[in-house]
C-alpha positions in Angstrom: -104.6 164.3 135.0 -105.4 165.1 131.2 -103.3 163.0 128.6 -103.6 165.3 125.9 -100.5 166.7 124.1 -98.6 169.6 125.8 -96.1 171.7 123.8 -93.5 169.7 124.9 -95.5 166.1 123.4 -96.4 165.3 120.4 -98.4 162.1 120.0 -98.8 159.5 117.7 -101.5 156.5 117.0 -100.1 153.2 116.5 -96.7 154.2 115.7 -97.8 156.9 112.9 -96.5 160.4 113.8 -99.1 163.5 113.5 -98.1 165.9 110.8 -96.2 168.1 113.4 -92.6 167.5 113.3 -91.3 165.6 116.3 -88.9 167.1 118.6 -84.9 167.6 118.4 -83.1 164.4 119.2 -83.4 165.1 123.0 -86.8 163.5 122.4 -88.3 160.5 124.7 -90.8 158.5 123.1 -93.5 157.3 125.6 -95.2 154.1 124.7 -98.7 152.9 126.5 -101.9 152.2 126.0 -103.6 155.3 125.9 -107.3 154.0 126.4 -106.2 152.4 129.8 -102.9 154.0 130.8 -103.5 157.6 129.6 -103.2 159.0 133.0 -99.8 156.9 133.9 -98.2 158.2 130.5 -99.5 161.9 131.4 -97.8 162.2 134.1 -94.8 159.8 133.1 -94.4 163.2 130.4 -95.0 165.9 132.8 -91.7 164.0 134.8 -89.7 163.9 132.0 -90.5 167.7 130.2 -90.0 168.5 133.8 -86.4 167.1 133.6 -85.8 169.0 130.4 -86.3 166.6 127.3 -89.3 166.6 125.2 -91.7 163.8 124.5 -93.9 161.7 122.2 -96.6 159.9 122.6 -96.9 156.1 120.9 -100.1 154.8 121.6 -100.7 150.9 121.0 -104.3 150.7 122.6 -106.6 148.7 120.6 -109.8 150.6 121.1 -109.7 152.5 118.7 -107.5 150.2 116.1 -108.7 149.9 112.5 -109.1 146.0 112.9 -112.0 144.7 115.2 -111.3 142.3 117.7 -113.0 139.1 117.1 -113.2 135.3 115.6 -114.8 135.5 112.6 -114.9 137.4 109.3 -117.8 140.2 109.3 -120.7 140.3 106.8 -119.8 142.8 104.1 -116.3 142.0 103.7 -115.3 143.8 107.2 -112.3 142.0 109.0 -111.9 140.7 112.9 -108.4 139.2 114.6 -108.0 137.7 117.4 -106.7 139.9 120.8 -103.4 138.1 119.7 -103.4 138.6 116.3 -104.7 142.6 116.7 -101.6 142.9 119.3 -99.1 141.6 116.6 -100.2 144.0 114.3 -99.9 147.0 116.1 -96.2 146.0 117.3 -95.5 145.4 113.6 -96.7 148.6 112.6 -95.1 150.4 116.1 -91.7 148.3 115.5 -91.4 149.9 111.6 -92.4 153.7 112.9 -90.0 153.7 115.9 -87.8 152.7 113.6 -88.1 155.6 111.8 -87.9 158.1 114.0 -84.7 157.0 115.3 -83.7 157.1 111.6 -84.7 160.1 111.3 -83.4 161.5 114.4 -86.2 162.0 116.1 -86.0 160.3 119.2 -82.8 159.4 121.8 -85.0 157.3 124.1 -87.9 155.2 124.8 -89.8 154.4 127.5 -93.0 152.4 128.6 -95.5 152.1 131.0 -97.7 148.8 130.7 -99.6 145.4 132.0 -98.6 142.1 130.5 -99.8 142.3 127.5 -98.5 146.1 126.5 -95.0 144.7 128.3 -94.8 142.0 125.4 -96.0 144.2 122.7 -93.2 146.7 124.0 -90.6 143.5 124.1 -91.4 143.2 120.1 -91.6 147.3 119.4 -87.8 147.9 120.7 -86.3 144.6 119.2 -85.0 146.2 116.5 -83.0 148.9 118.5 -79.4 148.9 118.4 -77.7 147.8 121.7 -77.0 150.6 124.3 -80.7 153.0 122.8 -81.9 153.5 126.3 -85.2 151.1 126.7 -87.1 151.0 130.1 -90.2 149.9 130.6 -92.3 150.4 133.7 -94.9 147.6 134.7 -96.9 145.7 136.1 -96.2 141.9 134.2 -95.5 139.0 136.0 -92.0 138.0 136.4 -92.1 135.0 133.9 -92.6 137.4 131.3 -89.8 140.4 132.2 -87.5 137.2 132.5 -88.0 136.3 128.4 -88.1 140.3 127.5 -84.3 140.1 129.7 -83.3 137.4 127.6 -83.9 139.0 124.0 -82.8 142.7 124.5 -81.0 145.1 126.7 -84.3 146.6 128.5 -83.9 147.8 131.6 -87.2 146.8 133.6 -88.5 148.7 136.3 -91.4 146.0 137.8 -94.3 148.2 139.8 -95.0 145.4 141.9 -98.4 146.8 142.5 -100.9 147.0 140.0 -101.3 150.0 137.4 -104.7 152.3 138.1 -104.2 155.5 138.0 -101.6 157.2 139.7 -101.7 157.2 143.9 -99.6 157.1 146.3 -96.9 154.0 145.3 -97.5 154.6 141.4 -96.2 158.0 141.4 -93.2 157.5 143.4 -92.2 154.3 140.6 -93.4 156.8 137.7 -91.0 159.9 139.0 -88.5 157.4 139.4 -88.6 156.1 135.8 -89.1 159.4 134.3 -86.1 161.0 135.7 -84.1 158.2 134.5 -84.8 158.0 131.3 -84.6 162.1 131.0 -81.0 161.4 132.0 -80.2 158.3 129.3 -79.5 159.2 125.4 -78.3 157.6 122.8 -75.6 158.7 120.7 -74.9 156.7 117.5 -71.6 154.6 116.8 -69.0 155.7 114.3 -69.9 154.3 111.4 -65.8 153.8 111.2 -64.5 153.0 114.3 -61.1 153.6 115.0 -60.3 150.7 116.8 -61.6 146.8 115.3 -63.8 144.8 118.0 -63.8 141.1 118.1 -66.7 139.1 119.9 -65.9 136.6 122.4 -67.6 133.2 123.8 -67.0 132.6 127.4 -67.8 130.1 130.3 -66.5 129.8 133.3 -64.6 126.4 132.5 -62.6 128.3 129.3 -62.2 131.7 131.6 -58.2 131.4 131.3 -58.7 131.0 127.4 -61.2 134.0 127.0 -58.4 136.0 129.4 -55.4 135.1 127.2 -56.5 135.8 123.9 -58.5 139.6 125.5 -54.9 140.5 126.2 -53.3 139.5 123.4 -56.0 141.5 121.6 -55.5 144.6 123.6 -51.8 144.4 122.7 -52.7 144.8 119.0 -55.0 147.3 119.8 -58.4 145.2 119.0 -61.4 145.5 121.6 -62.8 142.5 122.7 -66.8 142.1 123.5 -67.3 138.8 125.5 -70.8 136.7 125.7 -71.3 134.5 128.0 -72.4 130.9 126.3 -75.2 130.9 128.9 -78.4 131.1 126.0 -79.0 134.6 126.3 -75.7 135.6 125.6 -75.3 133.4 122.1 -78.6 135.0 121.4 -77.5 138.5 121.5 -73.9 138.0 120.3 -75.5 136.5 116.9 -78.2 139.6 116.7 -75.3 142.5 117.3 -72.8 140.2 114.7 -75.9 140.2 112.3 -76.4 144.2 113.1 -72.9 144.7 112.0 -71.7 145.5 115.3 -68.1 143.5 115.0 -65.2 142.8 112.7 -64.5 139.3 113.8 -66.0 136.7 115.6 -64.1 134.5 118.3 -65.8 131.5 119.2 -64.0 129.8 121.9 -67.2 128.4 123.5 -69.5 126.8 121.6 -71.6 124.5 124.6 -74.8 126.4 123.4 -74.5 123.9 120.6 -74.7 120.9 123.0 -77.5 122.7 124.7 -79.9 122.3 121.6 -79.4 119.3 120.5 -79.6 118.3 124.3 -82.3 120.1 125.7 -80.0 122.0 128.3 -81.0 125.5 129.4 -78.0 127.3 127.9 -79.7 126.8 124.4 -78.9 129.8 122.2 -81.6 128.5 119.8 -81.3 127.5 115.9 -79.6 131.0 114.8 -76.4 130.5 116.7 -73.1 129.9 114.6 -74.9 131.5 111.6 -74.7 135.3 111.3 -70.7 135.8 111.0 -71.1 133.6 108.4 -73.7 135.6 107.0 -71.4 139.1 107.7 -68.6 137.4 105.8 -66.3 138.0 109.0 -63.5 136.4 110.0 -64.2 133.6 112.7 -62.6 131.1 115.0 -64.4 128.3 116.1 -63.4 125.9 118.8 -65.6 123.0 120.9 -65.0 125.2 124.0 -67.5 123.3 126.8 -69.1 121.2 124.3 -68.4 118.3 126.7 -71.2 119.0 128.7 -75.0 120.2 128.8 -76.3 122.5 131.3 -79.3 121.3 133.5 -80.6 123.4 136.7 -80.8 121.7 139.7 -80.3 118.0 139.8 -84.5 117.5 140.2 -84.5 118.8 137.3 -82.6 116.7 135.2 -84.8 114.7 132.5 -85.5 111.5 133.5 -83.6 110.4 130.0 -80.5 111.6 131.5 -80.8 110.5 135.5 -78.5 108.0 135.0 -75.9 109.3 133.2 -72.5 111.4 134.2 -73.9 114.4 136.0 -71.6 116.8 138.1 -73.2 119.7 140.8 -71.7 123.1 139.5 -73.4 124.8 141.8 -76.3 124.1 144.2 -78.3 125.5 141.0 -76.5 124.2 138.0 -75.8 120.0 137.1 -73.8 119.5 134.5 -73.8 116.4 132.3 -71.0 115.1 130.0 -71.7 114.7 126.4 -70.8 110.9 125.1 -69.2 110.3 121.8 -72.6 110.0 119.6 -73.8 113.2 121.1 -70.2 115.0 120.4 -70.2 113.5 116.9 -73.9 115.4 116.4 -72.5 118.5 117.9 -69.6 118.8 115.9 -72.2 117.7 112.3 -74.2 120.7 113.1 -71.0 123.1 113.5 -69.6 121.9 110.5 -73.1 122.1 108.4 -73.0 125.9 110.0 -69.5 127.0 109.5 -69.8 125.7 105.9 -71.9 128.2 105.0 -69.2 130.8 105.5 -68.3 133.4 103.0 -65.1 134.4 105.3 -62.2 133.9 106.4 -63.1 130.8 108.3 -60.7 128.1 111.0 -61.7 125.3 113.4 -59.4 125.1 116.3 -59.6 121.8 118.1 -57.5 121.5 121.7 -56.1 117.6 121.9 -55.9 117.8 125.6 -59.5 119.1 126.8 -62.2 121.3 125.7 -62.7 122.9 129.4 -61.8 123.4 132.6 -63.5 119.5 133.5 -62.1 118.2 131.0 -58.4 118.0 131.0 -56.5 115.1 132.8 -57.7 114.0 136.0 -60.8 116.2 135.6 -64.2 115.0 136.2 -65.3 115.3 132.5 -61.9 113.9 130.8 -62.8 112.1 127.8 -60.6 111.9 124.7 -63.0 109.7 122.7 -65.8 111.8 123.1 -63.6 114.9 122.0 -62.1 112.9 119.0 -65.6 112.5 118.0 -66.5 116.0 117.7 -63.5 116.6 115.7 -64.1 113.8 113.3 -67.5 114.6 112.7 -66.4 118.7 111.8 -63.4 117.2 109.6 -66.1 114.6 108.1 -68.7 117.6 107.4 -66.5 120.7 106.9 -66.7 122.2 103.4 -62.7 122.2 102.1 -62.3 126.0 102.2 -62.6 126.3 105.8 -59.3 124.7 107.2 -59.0 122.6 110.6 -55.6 122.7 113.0 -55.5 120.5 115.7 -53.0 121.7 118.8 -51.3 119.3 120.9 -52.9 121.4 124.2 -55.8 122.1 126.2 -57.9 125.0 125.2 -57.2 127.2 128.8 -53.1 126.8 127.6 -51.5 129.7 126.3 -50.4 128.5 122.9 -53.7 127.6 122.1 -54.9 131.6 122.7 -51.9 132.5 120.8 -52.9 130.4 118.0 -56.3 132.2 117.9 -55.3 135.0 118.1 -52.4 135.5 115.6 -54.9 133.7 112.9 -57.2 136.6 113.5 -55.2 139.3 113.6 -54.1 138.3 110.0 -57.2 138.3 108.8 -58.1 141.5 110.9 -55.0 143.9 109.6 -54.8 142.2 106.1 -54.6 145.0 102.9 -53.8 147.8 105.4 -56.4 147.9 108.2 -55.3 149.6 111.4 -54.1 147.3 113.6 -51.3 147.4 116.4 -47.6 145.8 114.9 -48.7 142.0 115.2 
C-alpha cells in the first residue's frame, strides 16, 4: 500500500507542515517513521479518513534528516550526532510543531504507530499536550519502556505484541482497531474561565477518610476536586497540570512522595514535587499526610540498608517502612525549603495525633517523636509569611478536613470569586 498523501492527508517532515493548509480541527495527526513504517501509517489513514476525520502525516524518520548520523565532526565543517542525539532533535523540533498546530487549530488528535525507539521519541513529542488531547500510540516496544511513557503522560498504549513489518494478518486487525478509536476521540479545549474553581487533591490509601471529608466539603461550596494519588506518578502529573494552570488551589494532604526521595522508595515523585503551586502563586495546604513511612515493593526488595528496620507488608506487593525522627526532620527541611518559595496564600497543617491511617494510637506506625520532628524541622525552616497551625487530631478526623477546607475556601472566594455561601 502506497504512503503517499491522499486528499484527505497532508504530510509533514519532521514536524514542518507543507505549504497546504492542514485540515479543520477534525484533523488526526499520524506520527511514524515514514522510511520504515510508511506502509503501517498508510493504512493506519485509510482507517481513519475511512471513519470520517482527515489526517496528517508527521514523519520523524531519520533517513532523510538534515544531520548525519555518526561520531565525529565531518571534514568541511559538515556535522554528525549520535542515533541518540539525531532522535532528540527531531522530537525537539516535532514537540514545537505539534505544538503549533494544536495552537493553531489544526489538529484534535494524535496518533502513532512505532518500535522502541519511535515509541520514546513519541513519549517526548506529546509531553507538552494538555491532559485529556487524545494520544495513542500503537507499538511494538517492550513493556519496560510503555511502563515509563504511562508514568509521564495520559497515553493510551495499544502494545502489538507482534512485531511491526508490514501489514498481515495480526497487524491489520491492531491497526483498524487503533484507527477507529482515535477517529472517535477529540479534543475540545477548556474554558479559559471555568465556572466552577477546581482544587487538586493528594491521596493514599491510609489518609482516604481525609481526602473523602474535605471532597465533600468542597462539593458543598461548589469547588471540584481532582485527586492524585501520592503513588510517584501521580505527584508527577499533579505538579505538571498545577504548572499548566489547570487548578485554582492546591490541597496537599499527602505528601509521602517526599519521604520517597529522600528515601529511595518507589513512590518518588522526583525533585519538582511541592514546587509549581508555589510557582502559580495559588493557594495551598500542606500537611505530612503518610510521611511516616517509605514505600518499598516486595519485602526482597527492600535495600539491604533498611532490612532491619520497621517494615510492615501492605500488600503481598508493597512493604512499608516507618520513617525515624532524623529522617522526618529531613522531610519536613525539604517541605519547608519548598513551601518557602511561595508567592501565595500559603498554610502548614500538622495533625498531633497521626499523620495516617498506621499511625494513630495502637497503630503499627504510632510515633509521636518522629511526627514532632517533622514539625519542628518545617517551623525551624519555614519562611515567616507562611503560617503553621497545629490541631489537637489525627489527620483522617473530621475537624482536621474542616480546617482545610474552610482555610481554602477563604482564600478561594476572597474579592468576589464565585463560590458556594461558605
Amino acid at each position: 500500500m502506497s504512503h503517499h498523501c491522499t486528499d484527505d492527508q497532508e504530510s509533514v517532515r519532521d514536524g514542518n507542515l507543507s505549504a497546504r493548509p492542514a485540515a479543520a480541527c477534525g484533523t488526526v495527526a499520524i506520527v511514524a517513521t515514514l522510511d520504515t513504517k510508511g506502509l503501517e501509517a498508510s493504512f493506519l489513514s485509510d482507517v481513519i479518513v475511512a471513519c470520517g476525520r482527515k489526517t496528517v502525516l508527521i514523519d520523524i524518520g531519520t533517513s532523510n534528516s538534515e544531520v548525519r548520523v555518526g561520531t565525529a565532526t565531518e571534514p568541511g565543517g559538515g556535522r554528525s550526532a549520535s542515533p541518540a542525539e539525531l532522535l532528540k532533535q527531531i522530537a525537539e523540533t516535532t514537540r514545537t510543531n505539534v505544538a503549533d498546530l494544536l495552537a493553531a487549530g489544526a489538529i484534535s488528535a494524535i496518533i502513532a504507530v512505532a518500535g522502541g525507539k519511535g515509541s520514546a521519541v513519541f513519549g517526548e513529542i506529546v509531553s507538552d499536550l494538555p491532559y485529556g488531547f487524545p494520544k495513542l500510540l500503537v507499538t511494538s516496544a517492550r513493556p519496560a519502556l510503555l511502563a515509563e511513557l504511562a508514568i509521564h503522560n495520559d497515553i493510551i498504549l495499544y502494545p502489538t505484541l507482534v512485531d511491526l513489518f508490514g501489514i498481515n494478518a495480526f497487524t491489520a486487525r491492531v491497526l483498524e482497531n487503533a484507527g477507529r478509536a482515535i477517529a472517535a476521540m477529540r479534543y475540545v479545549a477548556a474554558k479559559q474561565r471555568r465556572e466552577r474553581k477546581i482544587v487538586a487533591i493528594t491521596a493514599f490509601g491510609v489518609t482516604t477518610p481525609a481526602v473523602n471529608q474535605c471532597m465533600a466539603r468542597l462539593a458543598e461550596a461548589g469547588v471540584d476536586a481532582i485527586v492524585f494519588p501520592a503513588n510517584g506518578a501521580g505527584g508527577r502529573k499533579m505538579e505538571q497540570l498545577i504548572a499548566a494552570g489547570e487548578f485554582d488551589a492546591v490541597l496537599d494532604l499527602t505528601t509521602t512522595e517526599l519521604a520517597d526521595e529522600l528515601l529511595g522508595g518507589t513512590a518518588s515523585a522526583g525533585p519538582d514535587r511541592l514546587k509549581a503551586a508555589s510557582r502559580q502563586s495559588i493557594p495551598q495546604v500542606i500537611a505530612p499526610g503518610a510521611v511516616d513511612m517509605v514505600n518499598f515493593g516486595p519485602p526482597t526488595s527492600v535495600p539491604e540498608q533498611f532490612r532491619g528496620r520497621h517494615l510492615y507488608s501492605h500488600t503481598p506487593y508493597t512493604t512499608l517502612m516507618r520513617t525515624t525522627p532524623a529522617e522526618n526532620a529531613a522531610i519536613g527541611r525539604l517541605t519547608a525549603e519548598r513551601l518557602s518559595q511561595a508567592q501565595g496564600p500559603a498554610t502548614v497543617l500538622w495533625p498531633a495525633k497521626g499523620v495516617s491511617d498506621y499511625d494513630r494510637e495502637d497503630g503499627v506506625f504510632r510515633d509521636a517523636d518522629a511526627d514532632k520532628a517533622w514539625l519542628d524541622a518545617v517551623k525551624d525552616n519555614l519562611m515567616p509569611h507562611i503560617t503553621t497551625s497545629e490541631l489537637n487530631c489525627h489527620i483522617n478526623d473530621p475537624e482536621f478536613a474542616e480546617a482545610a477546607v474552610t482555610w481554602l475556601l477563604k482564600q478561594l472566594c476572597h474579592g468576589g470569586l464565585s463560590c458556594a455561601d461558605v
